[in-house]
Residue frames as qw, qx, qy, qz and C-alpha x, y, z in Angstrom:
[[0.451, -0.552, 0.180, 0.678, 113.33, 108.45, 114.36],
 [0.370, 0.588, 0.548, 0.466, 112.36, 108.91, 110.58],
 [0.103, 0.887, 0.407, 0.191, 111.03, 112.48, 111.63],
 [0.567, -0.672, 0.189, 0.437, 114.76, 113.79, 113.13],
 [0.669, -0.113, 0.446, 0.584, 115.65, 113.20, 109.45],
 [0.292, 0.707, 0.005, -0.644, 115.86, 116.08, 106.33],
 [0.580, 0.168, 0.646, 0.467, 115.52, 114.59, 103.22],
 [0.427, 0.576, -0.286, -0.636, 115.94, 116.74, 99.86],
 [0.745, 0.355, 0.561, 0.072, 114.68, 114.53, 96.94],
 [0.171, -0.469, 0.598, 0.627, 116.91, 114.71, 93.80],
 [0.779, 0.477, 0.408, -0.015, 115.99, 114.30, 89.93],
 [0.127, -0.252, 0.443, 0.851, 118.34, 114.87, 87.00],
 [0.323, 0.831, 0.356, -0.278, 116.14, 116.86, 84.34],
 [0.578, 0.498, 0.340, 0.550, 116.79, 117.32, 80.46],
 [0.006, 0.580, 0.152, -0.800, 117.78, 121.33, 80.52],
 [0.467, 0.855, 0.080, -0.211, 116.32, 122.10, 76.30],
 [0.194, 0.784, -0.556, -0.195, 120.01, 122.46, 75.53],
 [0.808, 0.293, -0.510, 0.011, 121.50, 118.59, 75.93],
 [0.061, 0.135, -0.717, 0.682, 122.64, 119.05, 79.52],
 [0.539, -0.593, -0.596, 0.050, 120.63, 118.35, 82.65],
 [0.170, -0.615, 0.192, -0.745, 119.66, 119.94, 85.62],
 [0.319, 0.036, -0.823, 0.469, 118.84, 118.82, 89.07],
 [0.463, -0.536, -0.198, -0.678, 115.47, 119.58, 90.19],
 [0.284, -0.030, -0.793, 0.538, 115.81, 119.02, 94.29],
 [0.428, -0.621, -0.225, -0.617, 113.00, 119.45, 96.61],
 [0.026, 0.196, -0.763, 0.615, 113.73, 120.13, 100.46],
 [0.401, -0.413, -0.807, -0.133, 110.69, 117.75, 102.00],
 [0.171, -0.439, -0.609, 0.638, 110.60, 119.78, 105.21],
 [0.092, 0.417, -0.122, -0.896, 110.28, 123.48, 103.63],
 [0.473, 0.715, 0.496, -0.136, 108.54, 122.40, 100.59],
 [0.253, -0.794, 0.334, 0.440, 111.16, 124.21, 98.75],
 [0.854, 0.448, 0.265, -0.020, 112.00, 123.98, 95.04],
 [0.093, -0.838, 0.273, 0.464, 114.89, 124.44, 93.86],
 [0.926, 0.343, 0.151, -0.036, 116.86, 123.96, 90.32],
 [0.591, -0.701, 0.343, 0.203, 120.52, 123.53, 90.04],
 [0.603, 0.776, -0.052, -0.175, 122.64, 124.04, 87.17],
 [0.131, 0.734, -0.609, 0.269, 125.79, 122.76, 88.51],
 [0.778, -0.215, -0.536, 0.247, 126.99, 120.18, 90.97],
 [0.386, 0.018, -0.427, 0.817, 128.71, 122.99, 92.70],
 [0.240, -0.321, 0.009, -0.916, 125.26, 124.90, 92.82],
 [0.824, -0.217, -0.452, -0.263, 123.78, 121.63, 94.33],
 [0.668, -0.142, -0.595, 0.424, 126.16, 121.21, 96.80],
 [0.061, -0.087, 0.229, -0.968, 125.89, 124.92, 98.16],
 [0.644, -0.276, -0.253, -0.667, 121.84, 123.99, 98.39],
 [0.718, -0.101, -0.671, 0.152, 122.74, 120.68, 100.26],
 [0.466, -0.029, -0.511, 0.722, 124.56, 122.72, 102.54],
 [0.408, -0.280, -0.157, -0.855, 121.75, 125.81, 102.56],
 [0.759, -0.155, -0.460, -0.435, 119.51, 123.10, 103.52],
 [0.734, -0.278, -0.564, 0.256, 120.96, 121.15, 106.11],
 [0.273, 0.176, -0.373, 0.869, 122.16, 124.61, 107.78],
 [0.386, -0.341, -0.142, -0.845, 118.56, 125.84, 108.01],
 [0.682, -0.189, -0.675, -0.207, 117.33, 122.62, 110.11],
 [0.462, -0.549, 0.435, -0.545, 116.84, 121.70, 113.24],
 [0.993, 0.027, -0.065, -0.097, 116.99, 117.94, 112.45],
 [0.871, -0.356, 0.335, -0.046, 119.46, 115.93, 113.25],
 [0.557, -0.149, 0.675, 0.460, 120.43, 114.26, 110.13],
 [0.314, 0.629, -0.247, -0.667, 120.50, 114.92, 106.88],
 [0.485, -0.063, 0.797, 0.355, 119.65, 112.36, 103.58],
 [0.418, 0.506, -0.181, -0.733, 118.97, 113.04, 99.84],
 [0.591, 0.123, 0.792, 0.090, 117.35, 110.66, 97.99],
 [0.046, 0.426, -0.467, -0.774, 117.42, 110.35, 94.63],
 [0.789, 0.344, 0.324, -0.393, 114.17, 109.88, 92.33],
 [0.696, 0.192, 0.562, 0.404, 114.03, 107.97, 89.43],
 [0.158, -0.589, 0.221, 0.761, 115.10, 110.09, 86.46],
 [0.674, 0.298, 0.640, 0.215, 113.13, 109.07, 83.13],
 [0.342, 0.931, 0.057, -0.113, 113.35, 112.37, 81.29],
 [0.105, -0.854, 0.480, 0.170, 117.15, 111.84, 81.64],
 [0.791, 0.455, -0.409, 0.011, 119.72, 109.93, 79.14],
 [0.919, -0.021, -0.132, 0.371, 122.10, 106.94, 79.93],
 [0.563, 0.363, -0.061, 0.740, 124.67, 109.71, 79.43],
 [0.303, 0.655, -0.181, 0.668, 123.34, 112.23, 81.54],
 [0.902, -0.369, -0.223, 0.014, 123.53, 109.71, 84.32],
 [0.898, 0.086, -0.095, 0.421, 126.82, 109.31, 84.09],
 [0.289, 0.657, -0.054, 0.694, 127.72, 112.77, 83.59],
 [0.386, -0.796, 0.195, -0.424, 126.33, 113.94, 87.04],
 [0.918, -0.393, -0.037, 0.016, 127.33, 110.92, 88.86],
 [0.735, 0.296, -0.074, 0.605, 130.93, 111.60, 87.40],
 [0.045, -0.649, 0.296, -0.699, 130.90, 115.29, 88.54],
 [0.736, -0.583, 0.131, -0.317, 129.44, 114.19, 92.17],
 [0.922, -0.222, -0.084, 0.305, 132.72, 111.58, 92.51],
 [0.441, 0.403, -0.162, 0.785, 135.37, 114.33, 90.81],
 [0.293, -0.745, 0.001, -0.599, 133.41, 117.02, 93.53],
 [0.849, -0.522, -0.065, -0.059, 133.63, 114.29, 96.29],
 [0.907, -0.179, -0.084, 0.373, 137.23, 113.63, 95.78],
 [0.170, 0.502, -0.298, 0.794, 138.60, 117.40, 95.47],
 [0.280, -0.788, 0.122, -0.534, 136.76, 117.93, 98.52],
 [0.935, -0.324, 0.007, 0.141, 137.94, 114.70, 100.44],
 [0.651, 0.534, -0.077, 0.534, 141.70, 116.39, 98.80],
 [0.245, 0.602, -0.241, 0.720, 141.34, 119.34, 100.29],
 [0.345, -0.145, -0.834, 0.406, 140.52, 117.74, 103.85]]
């Protein structure tokens, strides 16, 4: 059932400035994409999972070694504040 499933692989990524980025790659398409936002990531999630014909839908996240303790935290912080406005606004 593995092959029913779309997976976009995730990396945070140093941007030059002291922030990160998100370098995602959609596995079916082959598709690169880089994301400057959480809110421009989540509009790709969705991009992505519209375009399919699979089933399900799962993003796995690579290790990250170019990226700091801190800007761990940072995304992982936006991705809970992002989850819980949208879980807010039902």
């Amino acid at each position: 059932m593995e092959q029913d499933i779309l997976i976009v692989e995730t990396e945070i990524i140093p941007n030059g400035m002291g922030g990160w980025l998100l370098r995602c790659v959609n596995k079916e398409s082959g598709e690169e994409r880089i994301c400057q936002s959480i809110e421009e990531y989540n509009a790709y999630l969705n991009e992505c999972a519209f375009n399919t014909a699979k089933s399900d839908f799962k993003v796995e996240w690579l290790e990250s070694p170019k990226a700091t303790p801190a800007m761990i935290a940072d995304v992982r912080k936006q991705l809970m504040d992002h989850y819980k406005k949208l879980e807010e606004m039902g």
